[in-house]
Steps between C-alpha positions, in 0.01 A plus 500: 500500500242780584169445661339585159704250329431233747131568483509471137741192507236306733206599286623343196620201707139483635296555180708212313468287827117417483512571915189586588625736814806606679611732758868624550670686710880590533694678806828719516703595715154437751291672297229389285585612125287317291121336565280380239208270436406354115235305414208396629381255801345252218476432162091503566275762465494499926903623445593833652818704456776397743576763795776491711214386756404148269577199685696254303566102682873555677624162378870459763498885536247399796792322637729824597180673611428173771891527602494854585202447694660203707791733563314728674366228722835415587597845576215469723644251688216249341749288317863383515663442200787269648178286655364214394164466330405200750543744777242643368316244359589179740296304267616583144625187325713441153511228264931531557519315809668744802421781299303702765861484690707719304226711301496854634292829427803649330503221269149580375593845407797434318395144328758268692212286645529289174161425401374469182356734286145410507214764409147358416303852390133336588393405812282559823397877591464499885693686704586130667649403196867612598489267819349259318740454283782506734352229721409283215716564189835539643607217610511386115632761370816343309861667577745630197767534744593428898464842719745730528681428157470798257185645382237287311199766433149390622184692589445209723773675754317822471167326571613353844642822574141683467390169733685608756399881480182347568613300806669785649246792485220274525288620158466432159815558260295740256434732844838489621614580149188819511599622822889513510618538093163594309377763760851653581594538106179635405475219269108583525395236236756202545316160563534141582100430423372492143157621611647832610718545198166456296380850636744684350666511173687165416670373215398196383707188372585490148645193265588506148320281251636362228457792258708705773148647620453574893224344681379532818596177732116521681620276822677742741784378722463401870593261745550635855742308563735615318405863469788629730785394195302533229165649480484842634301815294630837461580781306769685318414830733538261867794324368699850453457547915611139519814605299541858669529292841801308416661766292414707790712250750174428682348818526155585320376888496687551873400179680766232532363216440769249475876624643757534251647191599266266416448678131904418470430137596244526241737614206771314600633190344671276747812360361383157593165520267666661188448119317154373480215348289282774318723815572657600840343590808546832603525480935167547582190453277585596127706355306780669247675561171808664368442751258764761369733370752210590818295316682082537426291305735141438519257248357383379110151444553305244229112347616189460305698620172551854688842610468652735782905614576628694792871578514688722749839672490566598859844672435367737245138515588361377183219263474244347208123400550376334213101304480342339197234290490613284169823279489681647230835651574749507248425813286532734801858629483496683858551138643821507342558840672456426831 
């Protein structure tokens, strides 16, 4: 299928789709070949067109984007990944009694830890919230399996991983995200806060009513607290440097950022995490599917009806960025594709 074609094949998809944006992007052999926004930010008369620079709510993408952050800390000698979180935190406690003994950091990234998958999408806006949370919420926090089992997915894992970021550089998760991912990628309008994204162009939430009509949600996501799995900003334009860095092995426009390594521990599935519940983990941070006999990894990405995918195919360099800000999937044939 030629770029025209595929244009023309998502335009009908989107017309019929009552979506009221979208933004896609698709890489080849590490190169971009196709990037396209549709739509508008909102059904309103305030609705713009979508750019490749409109901010749509990340959903689980935010996930991978936390991970690769953390591994950088580690290659910094910040974190350990065979370590245990109560090293770190001497005073984190778990509803599963002993837990604290056998939970490491490595166990965050890949989703052994066990915990359940909790998300609550409202909730404090402080910049203690995080902390807060940790001291206060996790210690009921119910278990769907002991550590150390196989995979059970949670953002709760990813969450106590941006804790300790905070612990070990001493300053807020959103500025350790800023100064060693955001800054470094040139992801120049990725966010954490809400009241930033507001300044630039941002696709609003969308449901369908029951005539199949979108309308704005008007109540926008946040809780701090779980921002780090769940509730990051950004773009279709920052997300391609996100992609270029692992298709890249680590390296983003000539600066190494992460070694080549750690991107292989990153699109790697160990043998002992190939079963789990809600898809496999994929080593560290994403998590992974076979398609056409190859493994994709990366993130689906669903919060406040917004409706994001990132997939990447390391061994051929191929990748797809797709944001929507209405739940409504199933006439787009290019999920089938890829």
């Amino acid at each position: 299928m030629d770029i025209r074609e595929l244009e023309q094949r998502f335009q009908d998809d989107f017309e019929r789709s009552h979506v009221p944006g979208a933004a896609l992007v698709l890489l080849q052999n590490h190169h971009v070949i196709f990037a396209r926004s549709f739509g508008k930010t909102s059904v309103e008369e305030s609705g713009v067109p979508i750019t490749p620079q409109t901010l749509f709510l990340l959903g689980s993408i935010t996930k991978g984007l936390t991970c690769t952050a953390a591994l950088r800390l580690v290659e910094m000698g910040k974190l350990e990944l065979d370590r245990l979180v109560k090293d770190y935190v001497p005073w984190i406690k778990f509803r599963r009694s002993g837990a604290e003994n056998s939970i490491t950091v490595r166990m965050l990234f890949d989703h052994t830890a066990g915990l359940a998958d909790i998300f609550r999408v409202y909730g404090h806006r402080d910049a203690d919230a995080l902390g807060t949370s940790i001291r206060e919420d996790f210690s009921q926090y119910p278990f769907t399996l002991p550590p150390g089992i196989f995979p059970s997915y949670s953002g709760l894992h990813v969450n106590l991983l941006a804790f300790l970021m905070e612990v070990v550089t001493a300053k807020p998760f959103s500025d350790v995200m800023q100064e060693i991912l955001f800054e470094p990628l040139d992801m120049r309008h990725t966010t954490f806060d809400p009241t930033i994204a507001m300044t630039h162009a941002l696709a609003l939430g969308h449901y369908l009513n029951e005539n199949g009509q979108p309308l704005v949600i008007h109540r926008f996501p946040d809780n701090a607290a779980f921002r780090p799995s769940a509730l990051g900003l950004s773009c279709s334009a920052d997300l391609t440097n996100f992609v270029l860095l692992h298709l890249h092995k680590g390296v983003f426009q000539g600066q190494r950022l992460l070694s080549a390594e750690t991107i292989q521990l990153m699109h790697t599935v160990p043998p002992s995490t190939t079963y789990g519940l809600y898809g496999s983990s994929a080593g560290l941070g994403f998590m992974s599917e076979i398609h056409n006999g190859a493994y994709w990894f990366g993130n689906h990405g669903s919060a406040g009806n917004y409706w994001c995918k990132l997939r990447i195919e390391p061994e051929t360099g191929s990748a797809i960025i797709a944001l929507m800000n209405c739940m409504q999937l199933q006439v787009f044939f290019f999920f089938k594709l890829f």
